[in-house]
C-alpha positions as CSV (number, residue, x, y, z in Angstrom):
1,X,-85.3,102.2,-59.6
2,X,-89.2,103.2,-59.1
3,X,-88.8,106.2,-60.9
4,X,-86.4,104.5,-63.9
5,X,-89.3,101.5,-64.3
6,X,-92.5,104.5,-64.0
7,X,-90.3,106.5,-66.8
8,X,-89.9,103.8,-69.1
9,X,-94.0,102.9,-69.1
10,X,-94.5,106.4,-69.8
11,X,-92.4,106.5,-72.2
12,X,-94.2,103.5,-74.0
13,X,-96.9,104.5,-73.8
14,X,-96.4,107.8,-75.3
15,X,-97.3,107.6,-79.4
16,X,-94.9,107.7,-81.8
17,X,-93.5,110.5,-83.6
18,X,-95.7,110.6,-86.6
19,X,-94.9,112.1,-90.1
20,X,-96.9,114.1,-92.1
21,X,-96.6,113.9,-96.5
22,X,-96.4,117.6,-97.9
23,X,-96.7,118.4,-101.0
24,X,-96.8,121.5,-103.4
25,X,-96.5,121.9,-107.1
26,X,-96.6,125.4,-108.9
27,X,-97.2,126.3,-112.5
28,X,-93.7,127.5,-113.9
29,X,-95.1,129.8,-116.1
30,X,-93.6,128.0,-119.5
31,X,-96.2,125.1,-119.8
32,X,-94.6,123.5,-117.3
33,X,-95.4,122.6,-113.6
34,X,-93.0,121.8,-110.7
35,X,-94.2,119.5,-107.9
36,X,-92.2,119.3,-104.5
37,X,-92.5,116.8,-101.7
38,X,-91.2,116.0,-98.1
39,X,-92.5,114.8,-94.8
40,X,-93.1,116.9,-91.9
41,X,-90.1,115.2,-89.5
42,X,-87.5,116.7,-91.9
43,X,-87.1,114.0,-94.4
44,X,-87.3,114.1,-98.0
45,X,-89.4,112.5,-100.4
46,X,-86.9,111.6,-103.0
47,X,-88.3,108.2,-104.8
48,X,-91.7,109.0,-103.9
49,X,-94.4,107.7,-106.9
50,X,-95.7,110.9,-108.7
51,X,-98.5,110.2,-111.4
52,X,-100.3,113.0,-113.4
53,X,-103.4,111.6,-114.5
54,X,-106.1,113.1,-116.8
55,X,-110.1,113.6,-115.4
56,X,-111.2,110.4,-117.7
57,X,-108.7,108.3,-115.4
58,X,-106.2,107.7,-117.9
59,X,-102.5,108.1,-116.9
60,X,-100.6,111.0,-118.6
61,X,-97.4,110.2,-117.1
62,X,-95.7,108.7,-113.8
63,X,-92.3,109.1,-112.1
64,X,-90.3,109.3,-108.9
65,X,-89.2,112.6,-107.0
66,X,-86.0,113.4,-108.0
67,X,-82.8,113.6,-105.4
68,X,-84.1,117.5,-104.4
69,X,-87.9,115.9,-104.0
70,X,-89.0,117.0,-107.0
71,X,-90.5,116.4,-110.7
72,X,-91.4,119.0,-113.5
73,X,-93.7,117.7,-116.4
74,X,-95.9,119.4,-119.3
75,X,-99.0,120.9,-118.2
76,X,-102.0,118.7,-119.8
77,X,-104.9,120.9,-122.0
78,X,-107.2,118.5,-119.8
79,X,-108.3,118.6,-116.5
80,X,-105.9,116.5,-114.6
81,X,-104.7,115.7,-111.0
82,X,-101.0,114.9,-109.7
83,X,-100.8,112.1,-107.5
84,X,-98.4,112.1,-104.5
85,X,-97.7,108.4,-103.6
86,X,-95.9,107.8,-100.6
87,X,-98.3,104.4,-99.5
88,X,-100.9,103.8,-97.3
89,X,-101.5,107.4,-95.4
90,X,-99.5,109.3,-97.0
91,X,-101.0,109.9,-100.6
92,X,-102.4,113.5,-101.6
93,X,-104.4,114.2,-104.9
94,X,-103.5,118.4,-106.2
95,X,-106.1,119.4,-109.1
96,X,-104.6,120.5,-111.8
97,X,-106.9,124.0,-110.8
98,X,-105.4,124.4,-107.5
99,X,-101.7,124.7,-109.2
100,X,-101.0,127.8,-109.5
């Protein structure tokens, strides 16, 4: 019973399983780019907020992952960014330079 009641406070006190955002996008070679998300325990990122958004701060276009984690829109002539939004702690900013 010792052991079973010195388990289970370790086990609190242990911190929980985090997840990390990930995402990617990568120039399609036809104008277009692809962006891809997920978390690092496994789980998609299908729904997640996208927004593509030009240097000036003006918003070129938004969306949602689709079902496979994923949204495809025109490459700007503008320097622009692509905005992963998965809320607080989980948002990540790829330059439009850094898409290759």
């Amino acid at each position: 019973m010792k052991n079973s009641i010195a388990l289970a406070a370790l086990m609190l006190s242990l911190p929980a399983a985090a997840h990390s955002p990930l995402f990617d996008c990568f120039d399609n070679g036809d104008s277009t780019a692809t962006c891809e998300g997920a978390f690092s325990d496994g789980g998609p990122a299908a729904g997640v907020g996208i927004r593509v958004e030009l240097a000036s701060g003006r918003v070129l276009m938004q969306g949602q992952l689709d079902e496979a984690s994923s949204y495809t829109f025109d490459i700007p002539d503008e320097e622009y960014s692509v905005y992963f939004e998965a809320g607080e702690g989980h948002e990540i900013v790829l330059f439009g330079d850094e898409i290759y």
